[in-house]
N, C-alpha and C positions, 0 to 999 in steps of 0.2 A: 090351770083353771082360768077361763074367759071371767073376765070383768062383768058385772050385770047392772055397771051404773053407767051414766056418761058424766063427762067433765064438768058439767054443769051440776051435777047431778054430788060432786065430789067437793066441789067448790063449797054448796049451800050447805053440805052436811059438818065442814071443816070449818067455816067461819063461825058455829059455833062454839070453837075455843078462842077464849081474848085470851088477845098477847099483849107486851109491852110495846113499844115502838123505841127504836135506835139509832144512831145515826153513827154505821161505820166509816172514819177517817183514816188518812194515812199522806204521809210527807212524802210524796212523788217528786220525780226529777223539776216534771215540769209545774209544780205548787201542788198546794192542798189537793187531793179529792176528797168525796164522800159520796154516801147511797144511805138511802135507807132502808130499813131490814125490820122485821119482824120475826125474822124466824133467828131468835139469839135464845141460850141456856146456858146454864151451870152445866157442867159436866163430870168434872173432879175436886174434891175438894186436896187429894193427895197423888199426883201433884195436881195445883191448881188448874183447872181446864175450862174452856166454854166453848159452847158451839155454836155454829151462824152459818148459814149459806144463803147465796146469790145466786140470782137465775143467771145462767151461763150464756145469756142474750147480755148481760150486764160489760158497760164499755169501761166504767168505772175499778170495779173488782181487779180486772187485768196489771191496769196499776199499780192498784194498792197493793197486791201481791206480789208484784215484783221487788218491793221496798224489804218483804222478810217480814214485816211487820205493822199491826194496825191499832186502831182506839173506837171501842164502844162507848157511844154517848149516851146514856141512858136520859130521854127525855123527858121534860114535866109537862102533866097534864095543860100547860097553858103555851105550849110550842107548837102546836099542828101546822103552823107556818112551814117551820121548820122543815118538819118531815115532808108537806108537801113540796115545800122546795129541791131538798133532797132526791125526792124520788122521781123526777125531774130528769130526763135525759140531755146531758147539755148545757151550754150557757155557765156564767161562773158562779157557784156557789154558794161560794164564801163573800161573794161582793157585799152583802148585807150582813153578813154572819161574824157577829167576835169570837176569837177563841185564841187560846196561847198553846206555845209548845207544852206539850208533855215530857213526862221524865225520858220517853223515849224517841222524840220529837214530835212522836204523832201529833197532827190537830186534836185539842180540847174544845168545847164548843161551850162557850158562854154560857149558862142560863140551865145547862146541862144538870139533872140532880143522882149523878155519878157517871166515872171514867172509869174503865179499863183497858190497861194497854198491855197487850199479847206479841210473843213473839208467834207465826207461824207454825204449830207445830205439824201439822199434817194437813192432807185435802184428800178428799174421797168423791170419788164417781156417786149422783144425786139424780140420775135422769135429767130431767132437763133444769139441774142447778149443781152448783158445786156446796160441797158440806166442809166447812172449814172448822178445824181443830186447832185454837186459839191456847199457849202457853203463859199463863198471866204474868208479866211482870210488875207490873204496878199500880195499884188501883186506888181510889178516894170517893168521898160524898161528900161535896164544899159545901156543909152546913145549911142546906137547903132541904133539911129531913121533914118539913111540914108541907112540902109540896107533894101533889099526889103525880104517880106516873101518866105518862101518854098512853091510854090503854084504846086496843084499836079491837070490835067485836062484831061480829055480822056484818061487814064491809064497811064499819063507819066507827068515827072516833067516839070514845065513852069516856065518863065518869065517873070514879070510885066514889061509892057512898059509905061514908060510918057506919 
């Protein structure tokens, strides 16, 4: 069956689901990278699972997946810097950005209000993005539970109200 929408047409109808916004890291040969992603989930809770993919135009991804392993930043409503930084083709990223190793040395990213670090567990054909199947290894919330997430809705950043 032919399609009866156009891209445009797929785009407006999809942005309205808000997501959170994230910034995946990973300890490449040649330093830090990172991208930012909106398309991240829970997947398992047995075994632990999550899922994320990258548009396959992404120069970043390549990287990070060669390392075997990555780190979801899960970011606070007051980072949109951040994330536009991130989604940023280029240029160095972390130049402005604190963040320390993780348990698995991924980059942790400052200000971040939770990390999870995954080993690779699978990747899957996405059309024109790759679907990655993330194995949890280690996760935290560094006590920044009153901050609200980066939640991104109809093309533009929002605000979670009480």
């Amino acid at each position: 069956m032919t399609e009866t929408f156009d891209e445009a047409t797929f785009r407006q109808v999809l942005a309205r689901f808000a997501t959170g916004v994230v910034v995946v890291t990973g300890a490449t040969e040649s330093g830090p990278a990172g991208l930012t992603c909106q398309s991240f989930s829970s997947l398992s809770l047995d075994p632990p699972l999550v899922l994320l993919s990258t548009a396959r135009s992404s120069t970043t991804w390549p990287r990070i997946a060669a390392t075997g392993r990555f780190a979801v930043n899960v970011l606070g409503a007051d980072q949109q810097e951040v994330s536009n930084r991130f989604a940023v083709s280029g240029g160095d990223k972390f130049a402005e950005q604190g963040w320390r190793p993780g348990a698995l040395g991924n980059p942790l990213l400052d200000g971040a209000i939770a990390h999870v670090e995954c080993d690779i567990e699978a990747t899957h054909d996405g059309g024109d993005h790759v679907i990655i199947v993330g194995r949890v290894r280690a996760l935290e919330a560094p006590g920044l539970e009153s901050r609200s997430p980066l939640v991104y809705y109809r093309s533009a950043y929002r605000t979670l109200v009480d």
